[in-house]
Phi, psi and omega in degrees: 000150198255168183246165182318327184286324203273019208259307145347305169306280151342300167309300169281355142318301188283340177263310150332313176287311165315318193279329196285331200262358183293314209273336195308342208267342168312352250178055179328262187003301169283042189247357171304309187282339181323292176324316194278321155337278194315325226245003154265318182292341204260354192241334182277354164297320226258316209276284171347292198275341152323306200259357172212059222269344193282284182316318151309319177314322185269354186275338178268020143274319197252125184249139216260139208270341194292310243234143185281168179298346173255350171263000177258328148306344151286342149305317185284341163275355186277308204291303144350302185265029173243323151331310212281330164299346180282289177322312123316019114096345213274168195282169184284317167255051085308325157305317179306310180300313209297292174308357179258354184273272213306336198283279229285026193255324186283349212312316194256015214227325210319341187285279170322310170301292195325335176290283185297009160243358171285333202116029206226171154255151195268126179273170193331295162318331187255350150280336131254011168272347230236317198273317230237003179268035198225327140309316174299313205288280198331297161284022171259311187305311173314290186302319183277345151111033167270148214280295203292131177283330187336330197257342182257359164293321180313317202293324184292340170277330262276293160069211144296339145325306156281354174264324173299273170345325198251315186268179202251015192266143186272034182300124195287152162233105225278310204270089225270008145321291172283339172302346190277303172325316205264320163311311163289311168322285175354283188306313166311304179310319166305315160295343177245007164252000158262101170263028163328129132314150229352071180314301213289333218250306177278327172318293155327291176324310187272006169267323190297336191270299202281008186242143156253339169313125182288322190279340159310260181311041159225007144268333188270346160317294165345278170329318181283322200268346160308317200261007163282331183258351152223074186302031210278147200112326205256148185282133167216224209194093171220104167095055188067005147276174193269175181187171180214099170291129212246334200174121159220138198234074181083254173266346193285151185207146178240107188244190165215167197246151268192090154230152159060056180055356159251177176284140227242285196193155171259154181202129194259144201235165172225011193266137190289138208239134183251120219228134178219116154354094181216131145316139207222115216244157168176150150227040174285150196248303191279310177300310185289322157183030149289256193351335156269012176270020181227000192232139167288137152281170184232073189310152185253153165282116173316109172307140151302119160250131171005284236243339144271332181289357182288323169267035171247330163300316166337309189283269206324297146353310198251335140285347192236136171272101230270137186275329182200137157347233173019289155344294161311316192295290177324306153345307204242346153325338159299347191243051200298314183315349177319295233323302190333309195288291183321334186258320164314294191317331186270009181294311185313331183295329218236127188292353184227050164055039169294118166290184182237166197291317137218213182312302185326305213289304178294329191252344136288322135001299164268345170081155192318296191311289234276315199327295188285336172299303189301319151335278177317310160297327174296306201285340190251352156291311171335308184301291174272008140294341182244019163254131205270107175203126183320358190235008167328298169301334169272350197296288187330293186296337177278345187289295169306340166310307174289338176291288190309328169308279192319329171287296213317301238273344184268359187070024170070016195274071169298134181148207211282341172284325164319317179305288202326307206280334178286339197283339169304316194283260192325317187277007169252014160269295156341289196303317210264329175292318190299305204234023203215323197321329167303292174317317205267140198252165150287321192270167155253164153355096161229021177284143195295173195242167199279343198241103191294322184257036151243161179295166163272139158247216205283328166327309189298355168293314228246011181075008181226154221279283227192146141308143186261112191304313197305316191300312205281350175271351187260338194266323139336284187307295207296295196284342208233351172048017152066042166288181198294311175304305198269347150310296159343293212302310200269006161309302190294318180310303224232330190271173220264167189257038125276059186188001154282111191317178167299302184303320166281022174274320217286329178291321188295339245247289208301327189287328193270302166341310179315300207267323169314303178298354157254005189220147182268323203266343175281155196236127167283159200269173161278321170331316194297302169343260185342304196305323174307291189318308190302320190275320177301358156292306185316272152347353174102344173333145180280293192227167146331318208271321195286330150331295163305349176257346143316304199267328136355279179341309202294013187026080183298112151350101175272131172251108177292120148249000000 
């Protein structure tokens, strides 16, 4: 953990570093080290605004005259995207991605930019390297050995994306990975090339007015209320000097003062500050980061996570054979907010769509066999509801997508075989935001695969090849004690489809349905084909077309690709 002394250091690291890795590409020789480079500066980002976040807060007012025009707008957007992920709630590597997207969008450029935020023109050459550079960072990324694509798919939108956001057209934009790069870019570009007051309040504004997008205003919402809780940075007034606000810690406010452009003295007031936005030039040294090794930081709180005390009721849930009602109720006591999620879930049960009144009432409802499943699948919607991922909401809706196939294709035949077969599909959802989050896309997946007589598996809904099996069979043994369902489940993952059981047919059923209602291009081998056709007999089904026209009815969440 870093401590008050070290935090200074750490700042001038950070920027430094920025500049320095701005240079790399100048320098065949270093593009083997890039990546690892981008992917440690991107982790001293990710750590630094945990631990001073006001002291980032404050670089997007102020610009450094040491440092070129382009490495103080990639600070400054870097600093940007670690708000808006700090809002949004994402994992340490989603962020990571997100800043190594954000360092490698100048990588190649850095020459150019410094002209075109100077004022300058570009020569014949540099106009085209200038048109063609969100490809080039890509093959610098690529040379330099980087695994995760994430950052050269961003790039490849990046763009268009930002010409969409800047204009008032009502283009859709899918992909809400890149949209967090191109708002921060955007907002950046605006701070270093505007010295208006409260340059950063129109920026947002004009993106928040010129957008329709939902998930666009609920970052940039995001974004403001972040910069709400450390306005640090913005210009005041105080006993006729300038000042600059350093920290506010309830009624305490810390500012420091202003003679002849440098800091004067710090001074902590409780006295009300009329506070503005204004950009700020400096190479002062002692403002730019000696002065926060004299300010308490104001460390952010670590999100709780979830998703182990939650399984562990799960392993109970799920290993033990429950005698009475009472047992279960106690079992999931830890968990009051169940009843609510437990009384939606027990509608299915009840022919005229009832919720049940409370726990007890919902789990006689489903009967004793059924109970601890339906518990148990409630506790692991609980789980994805509450892990943070730019893609939450299609996560959600393809999951329910998969609840609603799996009633149709059984006929709405609710209890414990239904419990069973739903309960593997949510823990390998649960599994893929833990140990996935990175991995996962909006659209799907439909590139062929190497082995024609393996299932596809469920990963390719969620936009990516496949789960990384040792993990998710080690995440099954533990939490699921390798029950009979979630066996099945990694059947349909990994086996030759002569060597599937009946049940690991019923997943393979369930996959292949998924990816048809969601994909225009996937096509199933035949064998997969075959496998549909047994279970919609099975199930009572005339043909494929009257399944489908069932499931029609349900008017299914679309995802266009």
């Amino acid at each position: 953990m870093t401590n008050n002394k070290d935090v200074s250091k750490q700042l001038f690291e950070l920027v430094n570093k920025t500049e320095q890795i701005l240079r790399l590409y100048y320098n065949k020789q270093k593009w083997p080290s890039i990546f690892p480079t981008l992917a440690e500066l991107a982790q001293l980002y990710t750590e630094t605004y945990q631990h001073s976040p006001n002291a980032l807060h404050s670089y997007l007012s102020l610009h450094f005259k040491q440092l070129s025009p382009t490495t103080n707008l990639v600070v400054k957007k870097c600093i940007l995207v670690c708000m808006i992920a700090q809002g949004h709630g994402y994992s340490h590597k989603i962020r990571q991605e997100l800043l190594v997207a954000c360092l490698a969008s100048f990588l190649c450029v850095k020459n150019e930019s410094d002209k075109l935020l100077s004022g300058q023109s570009l020569t014949e050459q540099g106009k085209k390297i200038w048109k063609v550079r969100y490809q080039l960072a890509v093959k610098v990324l690529e040379h330099g050995g980087s695994i995760n694509k994430q950052a050269a798919r961003i790039m490849s939108r990046l763009h268009p994306y930002c010409e969409t956001l800047k204009s008032k057209l009502n283009t859709p934009l899918y992909d809400n990975i890149t949209l967090i790069v191109a708002i921060a870019q955007i907002i950046a570009t605006s701070l270093i090339k505007k010295s208006t007051p409260n340059v950063l309040a129109q920026a947002v504004k004009k993106l928040y007015l010129a957008s329709q997008d939902e998930f666009t205003r609920d970052t940039l919402n995001k974004l403001a209320t972040q910069f709400s809780y450390f306005p640090v940075g913005c210009s005041t007034q105080y006993r006729g000097q300038t000042a600059l606000l350093l920290q506010v810690n309830g009624k305490n406010q810390i500012i420091c003062t202003f003679k002849d452009k440098k800091i004067d003295r710090l001074v902590k007031t409780q006295h009300p500050l009329r506070l503005e936005f204004r950009p700020f030039s400096t190479a002062d040294k002692h403002l730019l980061f000696k002065v926060w090794g004299h300010v308490e930081p104001q460390i952010l709180e670590a999100d709780n996570d979830a998703f182990e005390p939650t399984y562990s009721v799960i392993d109970k849930l799920g290993k033990n054979s429950f005698s009475s009602f009472r047992a279960i109720e106690k079992t999931i006591a830890p968990f009051p907010y169940i009843e609510q999620a437990l009384q939606q879930a027990a509608k299915q049960y009840n022919r005229e769509s009832q919720k049940g009144a409370n726990t007890r009432h919902c789990l006689t409802m489903v009967g004793l066999d059924t109970a601890s499943l339906l518990c148990q699948r409630v506790l692991i919607e609980q789980v994805i509801s509450q892990l943070k991922h730019p893609f939450a909401l299609d996560i959600w809706h393809k999951y329910q997508q998969l609840a609603l196939i799996l009633a149709t294709l059984t006929k709405q035949a609710y209890g414990q075989g239904y419990e069973s077969v739903l309960s593997p599909i949510s823990a390998v959802i649960a599994f893929m935001l833990k140990h996935h989050d990175i991995d996962i896309k909006r659209f799907t997946c439909v590139s062929e695969q190497s082995d024609d007589n393996t299932p596809y598996s469920l990963a390719r809904l969620f936009g990516f090849l496949e789960f990384n099996s040792a993990k998710l069979g080690e995440y099954f043994a533990h939490h699921f004690d390798n029950s009979a369902p979630h066996n099945a489940f990694m059947q349909s993952e990994k086996e030759k489809h002569n060597a599937l059981s009946e049940e690991a047919k019923t997943f393979v059923a369930i996959k292949v349905l998924a990816m048809q209602w969601s994909s225009a291009f996937f096509e199933p081998t035949s064998w997969q084909r075959l496998v549909l056709e047994n279970q919609i007999s099975m199930f009572g089904w005339r043909d494929e077309a009257e399944l489908n026209d069932a499931i029609l009815e349900l008017s299914l969440y679309s995802v266009i690709e």
